[in-house]
C-alpha beads as a LAMMPS data file, in Angstrom:
LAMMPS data file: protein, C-alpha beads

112 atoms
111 bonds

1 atom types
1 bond types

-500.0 500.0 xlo xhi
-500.0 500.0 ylo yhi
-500.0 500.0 zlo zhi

Masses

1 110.0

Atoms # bond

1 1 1 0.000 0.000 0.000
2 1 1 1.373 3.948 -1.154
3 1 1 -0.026 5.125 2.062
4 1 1 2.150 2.989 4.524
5 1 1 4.842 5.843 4.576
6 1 1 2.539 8.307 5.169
7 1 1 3.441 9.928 8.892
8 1 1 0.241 11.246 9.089
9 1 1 -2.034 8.505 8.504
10 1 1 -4.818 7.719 10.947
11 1 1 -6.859 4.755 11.712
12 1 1 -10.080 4.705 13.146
13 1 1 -11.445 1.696 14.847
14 1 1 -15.324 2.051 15.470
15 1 1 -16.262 -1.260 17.514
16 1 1 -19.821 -1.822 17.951
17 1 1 -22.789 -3.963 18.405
18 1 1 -26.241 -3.747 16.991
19 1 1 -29.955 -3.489 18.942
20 1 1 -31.811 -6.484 17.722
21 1 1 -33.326 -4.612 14.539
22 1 1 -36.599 -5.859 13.009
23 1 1 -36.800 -6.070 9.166
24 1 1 -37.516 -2.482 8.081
25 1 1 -34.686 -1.427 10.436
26 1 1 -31.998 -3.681 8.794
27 1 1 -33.321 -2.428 5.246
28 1 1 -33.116 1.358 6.707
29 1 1 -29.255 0.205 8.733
30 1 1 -28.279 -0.762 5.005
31 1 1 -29.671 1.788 3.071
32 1 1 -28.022 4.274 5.204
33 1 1 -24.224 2.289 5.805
34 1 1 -24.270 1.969 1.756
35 1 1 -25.103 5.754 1.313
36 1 1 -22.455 6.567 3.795
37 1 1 -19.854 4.440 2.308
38 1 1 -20.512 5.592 -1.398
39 1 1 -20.046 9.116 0.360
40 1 1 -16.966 7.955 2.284
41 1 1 -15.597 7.103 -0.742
42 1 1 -15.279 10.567 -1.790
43 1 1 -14.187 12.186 0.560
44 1 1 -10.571 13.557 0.140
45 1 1 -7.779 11.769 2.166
46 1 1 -9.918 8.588 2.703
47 1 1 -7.717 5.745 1.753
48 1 1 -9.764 2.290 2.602
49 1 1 -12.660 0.848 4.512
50 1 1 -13.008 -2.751 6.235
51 1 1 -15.504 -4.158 8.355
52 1 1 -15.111 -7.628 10.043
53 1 1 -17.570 -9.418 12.448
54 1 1 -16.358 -11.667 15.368
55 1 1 -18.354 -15.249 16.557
56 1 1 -20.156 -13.329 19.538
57 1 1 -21.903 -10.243 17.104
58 1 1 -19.607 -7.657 17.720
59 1 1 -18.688 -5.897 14.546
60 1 1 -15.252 -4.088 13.812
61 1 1 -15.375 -0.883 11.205
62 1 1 -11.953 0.177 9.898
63 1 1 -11.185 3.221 8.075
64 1 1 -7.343 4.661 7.164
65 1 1 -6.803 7.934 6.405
66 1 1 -4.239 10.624 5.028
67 1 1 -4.595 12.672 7.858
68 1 1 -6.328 13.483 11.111
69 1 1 -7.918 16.667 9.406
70 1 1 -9.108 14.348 6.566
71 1 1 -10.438 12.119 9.276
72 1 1 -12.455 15.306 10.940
73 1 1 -13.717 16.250 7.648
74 1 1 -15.880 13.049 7.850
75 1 1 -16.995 13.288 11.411
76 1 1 -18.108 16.804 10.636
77 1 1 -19.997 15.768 7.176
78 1 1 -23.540 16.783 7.875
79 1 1 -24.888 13.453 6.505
80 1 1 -22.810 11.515 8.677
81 1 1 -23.878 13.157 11.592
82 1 1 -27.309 12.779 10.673
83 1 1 -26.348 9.245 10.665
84 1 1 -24.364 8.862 13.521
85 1 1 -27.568 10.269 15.638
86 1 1 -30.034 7.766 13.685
87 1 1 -27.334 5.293 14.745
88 1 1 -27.723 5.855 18.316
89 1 1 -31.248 6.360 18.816
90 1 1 -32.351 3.268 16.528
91 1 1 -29.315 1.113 15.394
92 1 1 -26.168 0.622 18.008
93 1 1 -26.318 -1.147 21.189
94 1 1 -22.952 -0.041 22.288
95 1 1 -19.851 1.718 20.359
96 1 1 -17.024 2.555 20.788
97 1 1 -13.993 4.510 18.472
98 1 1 -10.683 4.751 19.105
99 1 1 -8.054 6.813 17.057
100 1 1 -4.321 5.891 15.831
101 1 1 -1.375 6.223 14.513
102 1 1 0.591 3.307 13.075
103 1 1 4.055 3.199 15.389
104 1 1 5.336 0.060 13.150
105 1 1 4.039 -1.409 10.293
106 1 1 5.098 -4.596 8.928
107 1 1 4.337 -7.180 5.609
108 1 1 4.466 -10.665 4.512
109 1 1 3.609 -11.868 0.936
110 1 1 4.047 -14.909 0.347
111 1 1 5.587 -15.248 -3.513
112 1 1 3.581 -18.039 -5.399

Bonds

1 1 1 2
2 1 2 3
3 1 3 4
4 1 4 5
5 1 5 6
6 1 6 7
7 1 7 8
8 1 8 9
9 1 9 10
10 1 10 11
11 1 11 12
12 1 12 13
13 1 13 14
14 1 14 15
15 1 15 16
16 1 16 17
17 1 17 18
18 1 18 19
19 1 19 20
20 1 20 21
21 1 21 22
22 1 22 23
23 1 23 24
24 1 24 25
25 1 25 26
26 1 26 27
27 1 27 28
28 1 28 29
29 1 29 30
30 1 30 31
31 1 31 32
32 1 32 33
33 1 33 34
34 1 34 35
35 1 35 36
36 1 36 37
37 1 37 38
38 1 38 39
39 1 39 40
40 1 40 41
41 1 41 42
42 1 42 43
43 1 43 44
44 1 44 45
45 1 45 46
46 1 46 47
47 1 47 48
48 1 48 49
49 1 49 50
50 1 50 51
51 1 51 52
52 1 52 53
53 1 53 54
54 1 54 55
55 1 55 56
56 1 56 57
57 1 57 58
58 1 58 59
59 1 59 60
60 1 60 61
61 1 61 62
62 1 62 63
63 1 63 64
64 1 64 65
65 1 65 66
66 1 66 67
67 1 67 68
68 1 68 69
69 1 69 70
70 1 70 71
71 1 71 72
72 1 72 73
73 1 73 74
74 1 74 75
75 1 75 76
76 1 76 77
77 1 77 78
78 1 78 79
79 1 79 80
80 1 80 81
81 1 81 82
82 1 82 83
83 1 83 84
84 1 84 85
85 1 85 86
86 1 86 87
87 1 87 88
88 1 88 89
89 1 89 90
90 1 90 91
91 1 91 92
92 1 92 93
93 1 93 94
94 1 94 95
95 1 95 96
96 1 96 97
97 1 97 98
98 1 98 99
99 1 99 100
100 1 100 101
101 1 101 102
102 1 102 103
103 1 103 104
104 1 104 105
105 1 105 106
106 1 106 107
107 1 107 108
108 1 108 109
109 1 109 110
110 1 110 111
111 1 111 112
């Protein structure tokens, strides 16, 4: 990855778990994390997005950065905010978001 030098790239965690959504809930939780990643996507400085989900339900959202202003850009968006209060009154049973800044970074490929 280009970005790996990059001294002032940031990764944000956001670790969460969801409410036990009914149908129309999950349709309006998708409809919503799709709009927000095609937005996401946009944005300048984003580099990547990855989401993984552990055995027990809790869900892990990663996104890298270029920068920590690039990373407050996003916080600030007004349709992310919108989102982030739909996602606490209706979506997220807990969250919680930490911020950092790679100290070492290392690689393995394996050559086939």
């Amino acid at each position: 990855m280009a970005e790996q030098g990059n001294p002032n790239r940031v990764i944000s965690i956001f670790r969460f778990r969801m409410k036990n959504l009914s149908a129309a809930e999950k349709d309006e939780y998708n409809a919503t994390a799709e709009r927000m990643l095609k937005i996401v996507n946009a944005m300048p400085g984003f580099i990547s997005f990855r989401e993984y989900k552990n055995h027990d339900g809790e869900l892990l959202g990663i996104t890298e950065w270029a920068s920590a202003d690039a990373l407050a850009e996003w916080r600030e968006n007004p349709e992310h905010r919108k989102a982030q209060e739909r996602g606490r009154q209706a979506f997220y049973a807990e969250y919680e978001i930490s911020v950092c800044t790679p100290l070492h970074e290392y690689s393995f490929k394996q050559k086939v």
